[in-house]
N, C-alpha and C positions, 0 to 999 in steps of 0.2 A: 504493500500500500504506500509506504513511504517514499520507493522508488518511483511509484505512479505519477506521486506528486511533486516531487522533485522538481522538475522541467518547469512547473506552475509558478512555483517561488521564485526562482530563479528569472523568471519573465517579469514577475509584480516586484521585486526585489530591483530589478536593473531597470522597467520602466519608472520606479519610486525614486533612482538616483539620476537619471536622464531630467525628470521632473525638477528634482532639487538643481541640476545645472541651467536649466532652464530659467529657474527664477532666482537662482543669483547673479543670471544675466541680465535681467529685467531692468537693473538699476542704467545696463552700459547700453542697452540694446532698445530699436526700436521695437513696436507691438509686432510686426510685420516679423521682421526678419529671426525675433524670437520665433514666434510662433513656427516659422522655417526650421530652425534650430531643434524645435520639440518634436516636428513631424517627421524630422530625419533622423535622429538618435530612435526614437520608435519606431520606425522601419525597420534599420539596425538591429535594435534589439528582437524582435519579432523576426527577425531572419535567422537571427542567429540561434534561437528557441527552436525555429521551425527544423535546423538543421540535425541538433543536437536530440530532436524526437526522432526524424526519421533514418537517423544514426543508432538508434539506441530499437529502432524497428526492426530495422534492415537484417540484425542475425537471425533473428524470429522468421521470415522470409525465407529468407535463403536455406536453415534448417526445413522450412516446410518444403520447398523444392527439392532440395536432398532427396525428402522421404517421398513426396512423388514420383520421383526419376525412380528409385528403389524400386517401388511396388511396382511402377512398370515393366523396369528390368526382371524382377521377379516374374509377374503377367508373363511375360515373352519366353521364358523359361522354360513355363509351364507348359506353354502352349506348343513346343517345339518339343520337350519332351516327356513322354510319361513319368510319371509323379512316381509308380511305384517299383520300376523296375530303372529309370534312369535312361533307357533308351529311345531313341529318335521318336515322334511318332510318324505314321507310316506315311502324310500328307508334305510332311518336310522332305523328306527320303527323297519321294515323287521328284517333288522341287529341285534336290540336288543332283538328282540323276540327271535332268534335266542339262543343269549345268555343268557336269562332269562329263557327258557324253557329245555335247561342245568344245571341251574342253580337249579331249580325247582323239576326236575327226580331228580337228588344227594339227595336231602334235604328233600323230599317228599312234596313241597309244590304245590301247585295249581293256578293256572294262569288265570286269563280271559281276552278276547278281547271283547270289544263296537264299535257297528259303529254306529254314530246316524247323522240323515241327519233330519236339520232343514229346514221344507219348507217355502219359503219367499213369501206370497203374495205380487201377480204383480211383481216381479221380471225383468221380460223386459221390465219392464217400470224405472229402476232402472238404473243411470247411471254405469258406468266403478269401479268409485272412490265411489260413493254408495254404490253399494253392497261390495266392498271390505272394506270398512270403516267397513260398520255391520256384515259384516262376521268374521272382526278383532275381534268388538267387542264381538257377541257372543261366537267365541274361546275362551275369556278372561273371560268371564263370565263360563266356563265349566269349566276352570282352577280352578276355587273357589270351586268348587265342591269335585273335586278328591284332593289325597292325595300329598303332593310333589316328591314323590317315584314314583308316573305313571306318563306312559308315555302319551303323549298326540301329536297327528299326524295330519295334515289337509289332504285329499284324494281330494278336489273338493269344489267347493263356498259351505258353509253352511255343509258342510260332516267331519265326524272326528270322528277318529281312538285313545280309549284309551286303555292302555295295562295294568290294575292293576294286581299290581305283591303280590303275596301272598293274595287272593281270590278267591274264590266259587262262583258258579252258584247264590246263595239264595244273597252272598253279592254286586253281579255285578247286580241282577236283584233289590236291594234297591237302588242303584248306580243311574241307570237306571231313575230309580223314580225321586229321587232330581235331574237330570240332565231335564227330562223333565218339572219336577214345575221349574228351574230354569229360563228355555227359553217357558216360558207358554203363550208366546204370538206367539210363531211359532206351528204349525202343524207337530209331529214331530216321524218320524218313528227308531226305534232302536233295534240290533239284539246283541245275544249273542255267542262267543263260549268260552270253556273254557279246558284246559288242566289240567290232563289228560282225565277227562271224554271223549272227542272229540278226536278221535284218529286221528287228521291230522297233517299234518306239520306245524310248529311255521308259517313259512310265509304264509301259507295257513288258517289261525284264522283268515286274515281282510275278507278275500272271504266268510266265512265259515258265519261271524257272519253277512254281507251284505245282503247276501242267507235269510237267518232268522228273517232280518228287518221286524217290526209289526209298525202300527200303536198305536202311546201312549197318551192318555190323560191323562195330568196334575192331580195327586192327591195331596191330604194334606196328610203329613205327621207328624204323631206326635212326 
């Protein structure tokens, strides 16, 4: 409260002294040009109030903007990736394939899409917060797999869309391999496409390699 009113005093304080020089001029000074004298030093002083409020605003401001910007950035986050596995979701993927497979004609490089669907025994017998726990999980453990460069998408409980970028058929189908020894305790079907071999559209590689899913057993790799 006291800080509120600070600014106030400080204004009735310095126009009370502006006042006082005013009419100790009164003896030297005419009406006119006093009167000049008092309308300027209050000006002044009311400037100088006005600056020292919106000085004393200004962090208050700017903290709210911070938290703005934040919750935005947070918003965007969200929206880009699932909340409870951490991976892409499938509408950004889209979007980057997009861009990578431009990227890729320019440069002549090569592109492949995975979709591999881990099957969960007993699965309806699996609460809400279960399966989505181990579905986190195993996202997280595919993440280990691939390079920091790919992209990686969740489509469906246990289902996921990876986009390695600058790779061949021979190196998406070794890919392949470590992602099924990785999750060797699921039953696990995985399809390939790959640009340009695959003459389809970028958004059309999660469908293309879905189409393609095989069943994979787990090998060792040396």
């Amino acid at each position: 409260m006291a800080r509120r009113i600070a600014p106030f005093l400080y204004l009735a304080v310095n126009l009370a002294l502006a006042g006082s020089i005013v009419w100790l001029a009164e003896g030297r000074l005419a009406v006119g040009p006093a009167a000049a004298l008092a309308a300027g030093i209050a000006c002044l002083e009311i400037g100088l109030w006005y600056v020292i409020i919106s000085t004393r605003e200004a962090p208050k401001d700017n903290n709210r903007l911070v938290k703005i910007m934040e919750r935005s950035a947070q918003a965007r986050r969200f929206s880009i990736r699932d909340e409870s596995t951490g991976l892409l979701n499938r509408w950004y993927l889209e979007r980057r394939l997009d861009e990578e497979s431009a990227r890729c004609k320019r440069y002549g490089y090569s592109m492949a899409v995975i979709v591999l669907k881990a099957a969960v025994p007993q699965l309806s017998a699996m609460s809400i917060d279960n399966w989505q726990d181990t579905s986190a999980a195993a996202a997280q453990r595919c993440l280990t797999v691939v390079r920091n460069v790919d992209l990686s998408a969740l489509l469906g409980p246990f289902e996921f869309a990876i986009c390695l970028v600058h790779c061949d058929r021979s190196g998406a189908m070794h890919v392949v391999e470590r992602l099924v020894k990785e999750l060797h305790e699921y039953s696990c079907a995985a399809g390939v496409a790959v640009l340009p071999d695959d003459e389809v559209a970028p958004d059309a590689m999660i469908e293309l390699a879905r189409v393609r899913s095989q069943n994979h057993a787990a090998k060792k790799i040396a």
